[in-house]
N, C-alpha and C positions, 0 to 999 in steps of 0.2 A: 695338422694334417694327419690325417688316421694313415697308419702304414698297415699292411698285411701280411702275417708270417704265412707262409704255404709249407706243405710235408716235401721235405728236399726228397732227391731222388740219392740215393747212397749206392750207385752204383749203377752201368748200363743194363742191367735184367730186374733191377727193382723198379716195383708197380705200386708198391703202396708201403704202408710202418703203422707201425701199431705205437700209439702214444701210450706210455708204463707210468709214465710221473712228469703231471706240471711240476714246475719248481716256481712260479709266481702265478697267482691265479687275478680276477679282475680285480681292478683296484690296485695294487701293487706295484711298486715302482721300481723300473729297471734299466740298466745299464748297458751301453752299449755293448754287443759281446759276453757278456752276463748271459749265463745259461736260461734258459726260459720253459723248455720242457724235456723230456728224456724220450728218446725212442729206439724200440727193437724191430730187426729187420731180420731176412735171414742171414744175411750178410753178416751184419755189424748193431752192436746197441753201442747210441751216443748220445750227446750231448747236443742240443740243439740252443746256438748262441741270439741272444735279439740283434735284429741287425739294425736297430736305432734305439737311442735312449728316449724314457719315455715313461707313462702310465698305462700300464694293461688293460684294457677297456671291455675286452670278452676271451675268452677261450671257447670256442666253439664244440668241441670234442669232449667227453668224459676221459678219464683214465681206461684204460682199455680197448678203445675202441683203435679197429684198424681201418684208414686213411689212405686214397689213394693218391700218389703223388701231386705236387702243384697246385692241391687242396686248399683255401687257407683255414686254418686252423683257429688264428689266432687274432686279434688287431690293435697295435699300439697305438696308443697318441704321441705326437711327437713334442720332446721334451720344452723346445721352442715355444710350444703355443697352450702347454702346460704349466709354465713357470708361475707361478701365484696363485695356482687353482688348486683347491684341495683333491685329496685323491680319495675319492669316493668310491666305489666299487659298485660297478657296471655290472647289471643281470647277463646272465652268459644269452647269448642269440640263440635261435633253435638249428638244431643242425640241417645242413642242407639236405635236401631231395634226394638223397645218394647211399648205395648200398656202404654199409656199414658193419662191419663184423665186431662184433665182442667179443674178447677175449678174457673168460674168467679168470682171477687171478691172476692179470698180468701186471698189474702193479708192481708185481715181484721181480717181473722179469728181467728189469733191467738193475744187474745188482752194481754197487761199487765197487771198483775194485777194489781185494782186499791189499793190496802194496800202497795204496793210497793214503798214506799215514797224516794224523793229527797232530799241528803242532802243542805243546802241552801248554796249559791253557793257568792261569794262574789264579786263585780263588778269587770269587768275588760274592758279593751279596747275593742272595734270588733274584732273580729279577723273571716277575708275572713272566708268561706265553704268551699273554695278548703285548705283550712291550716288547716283543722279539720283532717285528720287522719293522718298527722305529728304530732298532740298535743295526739294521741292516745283516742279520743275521740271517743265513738263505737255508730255514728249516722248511720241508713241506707242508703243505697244510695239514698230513696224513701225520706226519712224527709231531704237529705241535698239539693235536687233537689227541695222540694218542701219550704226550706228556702231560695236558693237562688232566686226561680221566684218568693217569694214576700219579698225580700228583712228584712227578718227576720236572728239576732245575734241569734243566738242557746247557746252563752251563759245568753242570759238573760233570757231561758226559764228554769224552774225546771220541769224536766219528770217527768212522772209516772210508768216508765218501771223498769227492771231490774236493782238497782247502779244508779237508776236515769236517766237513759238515755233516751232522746226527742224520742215520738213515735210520728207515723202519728194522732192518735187522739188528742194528746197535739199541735200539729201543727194546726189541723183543731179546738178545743175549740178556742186557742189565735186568728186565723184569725178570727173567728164567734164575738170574746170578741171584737177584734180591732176594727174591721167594725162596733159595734152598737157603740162604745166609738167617733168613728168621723164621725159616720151620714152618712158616703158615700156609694154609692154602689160598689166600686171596691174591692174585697178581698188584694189592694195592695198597700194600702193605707195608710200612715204611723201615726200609733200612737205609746203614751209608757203607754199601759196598757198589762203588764204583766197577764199570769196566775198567779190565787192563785197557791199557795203552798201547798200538800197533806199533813197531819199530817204527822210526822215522825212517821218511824214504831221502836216500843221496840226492842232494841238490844236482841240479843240472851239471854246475860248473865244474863235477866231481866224473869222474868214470862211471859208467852205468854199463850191468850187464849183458853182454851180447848174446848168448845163447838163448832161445827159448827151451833151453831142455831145463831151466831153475824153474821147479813149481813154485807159488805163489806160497811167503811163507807165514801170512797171516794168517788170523783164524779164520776158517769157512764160513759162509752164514749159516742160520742155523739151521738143522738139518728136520725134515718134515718129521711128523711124529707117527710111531707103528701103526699101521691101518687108517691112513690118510689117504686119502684120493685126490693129486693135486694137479692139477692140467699143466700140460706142455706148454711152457713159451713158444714168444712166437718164433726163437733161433731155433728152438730145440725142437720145433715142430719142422720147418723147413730143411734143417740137418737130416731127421728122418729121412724125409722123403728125397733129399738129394743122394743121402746114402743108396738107399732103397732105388731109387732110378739107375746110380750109375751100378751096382751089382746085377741089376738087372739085364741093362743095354749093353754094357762090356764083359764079354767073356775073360776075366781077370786069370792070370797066371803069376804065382812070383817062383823068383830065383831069390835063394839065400849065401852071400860069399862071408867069407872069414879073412877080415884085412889086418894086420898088421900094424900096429899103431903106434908102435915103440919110437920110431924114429920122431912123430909128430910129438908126442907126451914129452920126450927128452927135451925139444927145442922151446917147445911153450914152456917148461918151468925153467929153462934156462932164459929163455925172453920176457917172459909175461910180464916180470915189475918194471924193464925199463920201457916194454910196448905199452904201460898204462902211464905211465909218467910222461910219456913224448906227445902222445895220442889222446888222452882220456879216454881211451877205451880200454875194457877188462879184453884178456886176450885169452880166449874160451875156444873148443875145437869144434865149433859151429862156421865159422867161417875156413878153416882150413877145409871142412865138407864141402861147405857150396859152392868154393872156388875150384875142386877138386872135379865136383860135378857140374860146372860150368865149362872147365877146359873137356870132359869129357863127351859132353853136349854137342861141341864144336866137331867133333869128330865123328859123332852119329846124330846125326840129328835126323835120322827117324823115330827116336826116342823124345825129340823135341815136336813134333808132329802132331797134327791132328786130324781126325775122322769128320771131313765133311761132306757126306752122302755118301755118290760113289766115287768121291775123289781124296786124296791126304793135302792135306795143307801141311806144308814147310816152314815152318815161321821163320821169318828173318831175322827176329830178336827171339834171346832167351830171358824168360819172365820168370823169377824163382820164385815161386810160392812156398811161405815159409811157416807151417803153420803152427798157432798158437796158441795153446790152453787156455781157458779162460775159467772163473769158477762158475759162469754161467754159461756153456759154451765153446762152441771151438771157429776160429778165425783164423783166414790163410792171406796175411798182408805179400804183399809182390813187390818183389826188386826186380824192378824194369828196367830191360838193357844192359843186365847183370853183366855179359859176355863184356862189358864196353868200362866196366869199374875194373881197379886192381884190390889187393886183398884188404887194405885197409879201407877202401871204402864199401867195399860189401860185408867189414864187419861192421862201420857204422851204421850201416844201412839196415843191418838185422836188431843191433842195439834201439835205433832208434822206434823202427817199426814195431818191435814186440814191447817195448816201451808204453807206446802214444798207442795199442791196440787194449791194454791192459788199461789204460786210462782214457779208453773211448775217446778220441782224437785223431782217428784215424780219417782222412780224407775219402771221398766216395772212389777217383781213380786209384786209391791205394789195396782194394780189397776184391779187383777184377783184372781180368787176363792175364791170368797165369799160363805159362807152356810146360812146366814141369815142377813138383811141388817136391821139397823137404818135410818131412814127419818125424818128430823124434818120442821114438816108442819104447826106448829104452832107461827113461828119468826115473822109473819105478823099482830098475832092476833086471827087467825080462831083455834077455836074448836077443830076442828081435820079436817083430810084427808082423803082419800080412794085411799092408795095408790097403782101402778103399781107395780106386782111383777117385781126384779131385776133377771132376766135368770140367772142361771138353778137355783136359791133359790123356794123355795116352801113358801115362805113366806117372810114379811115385815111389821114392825112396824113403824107405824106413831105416833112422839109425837104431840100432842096437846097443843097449848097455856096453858099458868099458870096463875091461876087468883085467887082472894079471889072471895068464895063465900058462900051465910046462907046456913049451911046446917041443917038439923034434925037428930040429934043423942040420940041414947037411949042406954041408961044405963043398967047394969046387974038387974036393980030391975024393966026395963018394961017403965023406965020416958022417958017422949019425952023430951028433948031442942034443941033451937036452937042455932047455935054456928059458927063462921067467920072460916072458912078452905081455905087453900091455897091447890086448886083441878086443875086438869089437865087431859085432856080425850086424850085417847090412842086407836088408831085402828090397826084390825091385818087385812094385807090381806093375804088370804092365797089360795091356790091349791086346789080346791075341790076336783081334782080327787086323791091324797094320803092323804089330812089332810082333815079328817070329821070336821061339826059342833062341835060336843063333845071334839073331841079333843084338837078345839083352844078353846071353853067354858074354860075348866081345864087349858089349857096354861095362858091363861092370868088373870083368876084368881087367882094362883099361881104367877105370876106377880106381879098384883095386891099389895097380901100379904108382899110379899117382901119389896116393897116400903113403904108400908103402914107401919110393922112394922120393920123397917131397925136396925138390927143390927151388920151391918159388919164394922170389921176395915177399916176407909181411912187413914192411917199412915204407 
């Protein structure tokens, strides 16, 4: 029985996705849950799983092409009615009646994460491209074409993709690496200098990072070459123009305060080894934030508010949007009903999400309705930010780098001294038109306080 894959909807305002890489094309045989193609949205680039096992029979779509939701795309046979039939490879259909966008170069767009590490792979013999998806090897069709015309083994490369698997950028670093290793100019040229190997990434059953302010500490892909002309993805294009809207439609204003961070700094290095030992969670000052500005949420929630027409909506739940770097990109996954978690689990919650965002596994309800978003602007060094409201939010806080520095403190009897504090500056941008000055003044300094004098359970 033919099954039909359709273009998922990745969220309540997505209308279409742009396919960037089949990962089985016709003919092909695949597994339930086994990824099947890749696609960018403005939202989110993922992974799209087959929802039966089976024989791929057509792909209906080029790479690049963007697909309006509920589309099918794609059509499996089911494995059932496959079994002792050879897998012969089905002419793709002609695509439907229906506006169809291209996007140049969007192959690229959806990259792998670079935290997505290879396991190290232990030598073996060659073995041909054309014997790669008999060994169940899930290379694309684009990395084994572009292994065989320079005569590159795909086993001796270690990917960076999803399980390790060779992406076109690990194909094009090892050709850039080969070529400067034997001086020649032909990209086809044979040497045996391998890629490095990305850190392996911590198994699950280990502590995994909670902050999204750790950049990504693998190598970048690689980067376009001087006087290149290279089109927008399709995130990088919709980011534009959501930037561009909401600078436009919101009259943005920030305030910048100076918090006091000594008290939090002292408790996390005094807590941290036993809160990852009890918890499996690293214990990072991203959730002492959110939870800081969720109690303060509670207390002004016109700051948790939204502009709709001529009226504010109140939300009943606070929606943390948290957002997340990406090397392709930027992604704002949401803790829904934050106000309703205690500290350990909205630091799970941020581990987890900025996890599964980084390795495209994000859910479609996980990357919409947000009421108030985290930004962190400071993972480079700088100060603070002034950041873009996240639509329809009425506001966004940017953390600021963490630094020691002298400050002047005075005492209940009038003394001045000066004293080494571990300070970090915070900017609120916020909606003129429903949050007054005044309003964010008392928001964040009630912030402020919180942090400053932190007394809540992280256990």
């Amino acid at each position: 029985m033919p099954n039909e894959v359709t273009m998922p909807q990745m969220g309540e305002s997505i209308f279409e996705g742009t396919i960037t890489r089949w990962l089985k094309k016709a003919g092909d045989q695949i597994e339930k849950d086994e990824p099947l193609f890749e696609i960018s949205t403005d939202k989110v680039d993922a992974e799209i799983p087959s929802p039966v096992a089976g024989i791929v029979r057509e792909t209906r779509f080029p790479e690049g092409a963007t697909v309006q939701v509920n589309t099918v795309v794609a059509v499996i046979e089911d494995a059932a009615e496959t079994a002792g039939a050879p897998s012969t490879a089905a002419p793709p259909a002609a695509p439907p009646q229906q506006a169809v966008e291209l996007q140049p170069g969007a192959e690229s767009a959806a990259r792998a994460p670079v935290d997505e590490a290879a396991p190290t792979q232990s030598k073996k013999a060659p073995v041909p491209v054309e014997e790669e998806s008999a060994r169940h090897v899930r290379y694309s069709p684009l990395v084994r074409r572009m292994a065989k015309d320079n005569n590159i083994d795909l086993n001796q490369l270690r990917g960076t993709g999803p399980e390790g698997r060779v992406t076109k950028e690990d194909i094009l670093r090892y050709l850039k690496q080969r070529e400067a290793a034997s001086a020649q100019p032909s990209i086809s040229a044979v040497s045996e200098a391998p890629i490095p190997a990305p850190e392996p990434r911590t198994p699950t059953t280990k502590a995994v990072s909670v902050s999204s302010a750790q950049p990504a500490t693998s190598a970048p892909p690689p980067a376009s070459l001087p006087g290149e002309v290279v089109p927008l993805t399709k995130m990088r294009a919709i980011i534009a123009q959501r930037m561009a809207e909401s600078a436009q439609i919101a009259p943005h204003v920030h305030t910048v305060f100076r918090v006091d961070m000594t008290r939090i700094v002292q408790l996390r290095e005094r807590e941290k080894a036993k809160f990852e030992q009890h918890n499996g969670v690293k214990l990072t000052y991203m959730p002492f934030i959110a939870v800081a500005a969720v109690l303060t949420l509670r207390k002004f929630p016109i700051v948790n508010a939204s502009l709709e027409g001529d009226s504010i909506r109140y939300h009943q739940n606070i929606n943390l949007g948290i957002a997340v770097a990406l090397d392709w990109g930027l992604i704002v996954p949401v803790i829904k009903q934050a106000e309703e978690r205690n500290f350990l689990g909205v630091a799970r919650s941020i581990a987890d999400l900025a996890e599964r965002a980084r390795g495209k596994r994000l859910k479609p309800d996980e990357i919409s309705g947000s009421t108030f978003t985290l930004t962190n602007s400071g993972i480079f060094g700088e100060e603070f930010g002034t950041p873009i409201i996240n639509q329809p939010d009425s506001a966004i806080l940017a953390i600021g780098g963490l630094r020691k520095d002298p400050i002047v403190l005075t005492d209940e009897h009038g003394n001045d001294s000066i004293a080494i504090r571990s300070i970090q500056h915070f900017c609120l941008g916020f909606d003129h038109r429903i949050i007054d000055g005044s309003d964010a003044g008392r928001f964040m300094n009630e912030f402020k306080k919180t942090l400053e004098n932190w007394n809540q359970q992280i256990d």
